[in-house]
C-alpha positions as CSV (number, residue, x, y, z in Angstrom):
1,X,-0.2,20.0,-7.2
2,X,0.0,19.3,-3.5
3,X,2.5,17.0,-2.6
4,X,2.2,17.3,1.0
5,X,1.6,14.0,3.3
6,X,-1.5,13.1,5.1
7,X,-1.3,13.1,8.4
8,X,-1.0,10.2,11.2
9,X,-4.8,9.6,11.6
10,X,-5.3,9.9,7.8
11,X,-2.5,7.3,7.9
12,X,-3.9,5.1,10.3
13,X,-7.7,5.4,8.9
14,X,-6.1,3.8,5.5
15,X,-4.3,1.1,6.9
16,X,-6.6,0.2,9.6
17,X,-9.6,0.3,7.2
18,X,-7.3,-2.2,5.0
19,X,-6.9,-5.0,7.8
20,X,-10.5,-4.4,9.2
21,X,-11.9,-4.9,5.6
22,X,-9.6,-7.9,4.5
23,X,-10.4,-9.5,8.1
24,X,-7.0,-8.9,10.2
25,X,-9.2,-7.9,13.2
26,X,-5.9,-7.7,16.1
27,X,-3.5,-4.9,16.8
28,X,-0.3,-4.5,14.6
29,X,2.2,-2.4,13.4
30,X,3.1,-1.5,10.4
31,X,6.0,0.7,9.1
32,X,5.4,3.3,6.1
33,X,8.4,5.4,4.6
34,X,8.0,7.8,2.2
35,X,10.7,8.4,-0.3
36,X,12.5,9.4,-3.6
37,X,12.3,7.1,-6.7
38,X,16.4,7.0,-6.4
39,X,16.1,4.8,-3.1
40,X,13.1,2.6,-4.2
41,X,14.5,2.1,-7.0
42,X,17.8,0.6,-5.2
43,X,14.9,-1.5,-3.3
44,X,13.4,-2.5,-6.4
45,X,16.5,-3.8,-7.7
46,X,18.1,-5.3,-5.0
47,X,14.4,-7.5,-4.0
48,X,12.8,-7.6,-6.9
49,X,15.7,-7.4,-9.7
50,X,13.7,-4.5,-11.0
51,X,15.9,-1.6,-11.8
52,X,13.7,1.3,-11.7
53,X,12.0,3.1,-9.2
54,X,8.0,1.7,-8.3
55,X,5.1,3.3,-6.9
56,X,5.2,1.1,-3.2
57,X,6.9,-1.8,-1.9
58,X,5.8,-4.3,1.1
59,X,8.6,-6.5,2.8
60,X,6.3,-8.4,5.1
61,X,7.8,-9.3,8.9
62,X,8.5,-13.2,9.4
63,X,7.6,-13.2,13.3
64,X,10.0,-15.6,15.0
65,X,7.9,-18.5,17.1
66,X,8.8,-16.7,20.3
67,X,6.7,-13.5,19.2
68,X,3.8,-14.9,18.1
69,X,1.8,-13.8,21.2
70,X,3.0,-10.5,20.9
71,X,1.4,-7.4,18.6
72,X,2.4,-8.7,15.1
73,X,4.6,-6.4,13.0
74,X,3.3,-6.9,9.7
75,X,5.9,-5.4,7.8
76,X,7.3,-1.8,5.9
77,X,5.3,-0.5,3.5
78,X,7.9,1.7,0.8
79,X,6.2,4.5,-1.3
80,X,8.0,6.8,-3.7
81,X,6.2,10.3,-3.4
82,X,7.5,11.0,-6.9
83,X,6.2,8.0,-8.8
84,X,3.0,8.5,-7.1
85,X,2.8,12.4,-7.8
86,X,3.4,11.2,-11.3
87,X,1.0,8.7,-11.7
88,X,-1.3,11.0,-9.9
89,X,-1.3,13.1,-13.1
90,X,-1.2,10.8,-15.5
91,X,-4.3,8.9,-14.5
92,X,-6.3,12.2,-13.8
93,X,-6.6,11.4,-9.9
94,X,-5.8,13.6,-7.1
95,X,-2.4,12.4,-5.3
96,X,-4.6,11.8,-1.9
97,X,-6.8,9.1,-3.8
98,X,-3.9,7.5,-5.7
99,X,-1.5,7.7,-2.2
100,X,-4.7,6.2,-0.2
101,X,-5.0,3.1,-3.0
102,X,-1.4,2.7,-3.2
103,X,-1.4,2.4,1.0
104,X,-4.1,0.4,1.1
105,X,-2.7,-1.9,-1.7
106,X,0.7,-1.9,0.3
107,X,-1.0,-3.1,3.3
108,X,-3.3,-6.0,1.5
109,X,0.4,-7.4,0.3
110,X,1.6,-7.6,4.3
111,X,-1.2,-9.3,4.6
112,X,-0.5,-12.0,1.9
113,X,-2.7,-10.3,-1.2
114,X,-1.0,-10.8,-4.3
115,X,-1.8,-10.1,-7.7
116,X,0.3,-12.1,-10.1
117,X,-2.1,-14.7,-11.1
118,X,-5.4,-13.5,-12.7
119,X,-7.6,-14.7,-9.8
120,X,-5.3,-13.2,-6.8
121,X,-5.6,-10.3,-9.0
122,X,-9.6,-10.0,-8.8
123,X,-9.3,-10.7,-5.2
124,X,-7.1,-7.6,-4.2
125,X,-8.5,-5.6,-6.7
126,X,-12.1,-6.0,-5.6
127,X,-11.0,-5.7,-2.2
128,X,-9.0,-2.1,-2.3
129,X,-11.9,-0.8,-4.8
130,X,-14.5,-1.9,-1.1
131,X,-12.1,0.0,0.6
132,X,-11.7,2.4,-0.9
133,X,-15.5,2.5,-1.6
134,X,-15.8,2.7,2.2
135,X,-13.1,6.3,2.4
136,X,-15.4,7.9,-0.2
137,X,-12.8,7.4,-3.3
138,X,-14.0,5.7,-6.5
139,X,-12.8,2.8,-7.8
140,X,-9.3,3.4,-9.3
141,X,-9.5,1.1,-12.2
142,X,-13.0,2.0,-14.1
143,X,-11.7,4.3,-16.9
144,X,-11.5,7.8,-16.4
């Protein structure tokens, strides 16, 4: 399997699709690292009290007052190649697809998404399977 990253503009497309989708319609930035399950899994545990490693991570930005007429940084988006490589296989998707839903996914938390009770659940998840929907890549939780 190919593990290599997509580039910038595939990068941006995702994200950018995200907010234009879920209605965030101004300039921002956003920060995505790529990493190894070792370090996410030190993130995990040291924000979440999760000790193991996680397919992505959001830490959204809390803008001071005196930059709210600035650019907003929304936050860092965290995603552990390995995990997703992994998860990649297991599910029977390519890594592109899974990487694309998992950025997309990061980026709807930044935005406030969340998916803990049943209803915030439906929300994101119809929302990442639109856009998805809109890059060309099938919904990622219909069964195989």
């Amino acid at each position: 399997m190919d593990t290599d990253l997509p580039n910038d503009e595939t990068l941006h497309l995702w994200v950018n699709r995200a907010l234009e989708i879920a209605g965030f319609m101004k300039p921002a930035e956003i920060t995505l690292r790529f990493t190894t399950n070792e370090e996410v899994q030190t993130l995990n545990r040291d924000f979440r009290d999760k000790d193991q490693p996680t397919n992505v991570l959001s830490f959204p930005f809390e803008v001071p007052d005196f930059l709210l007429d600035e650019e907003p940084t929304l936050g860092d988006i965290i995603i552990a190649m390995p995990v997703i490589v992994e998860e990649a296989k297991e599910q029977q998707k390519t890594i592109h697809d899974h990487l694309a839903h998992m950025t997309i996914h990061g980026t709807l938390h930044l935005l406030g998404f969340d998916h803990i009770e049943d209803e915030e659940a439906e929300e994101m998840e119809a929302l990442e399977i639109q856009i998805l929907e809109s890059l060309g890549i099938k919904n990622p939780y219909q069964a195989q």
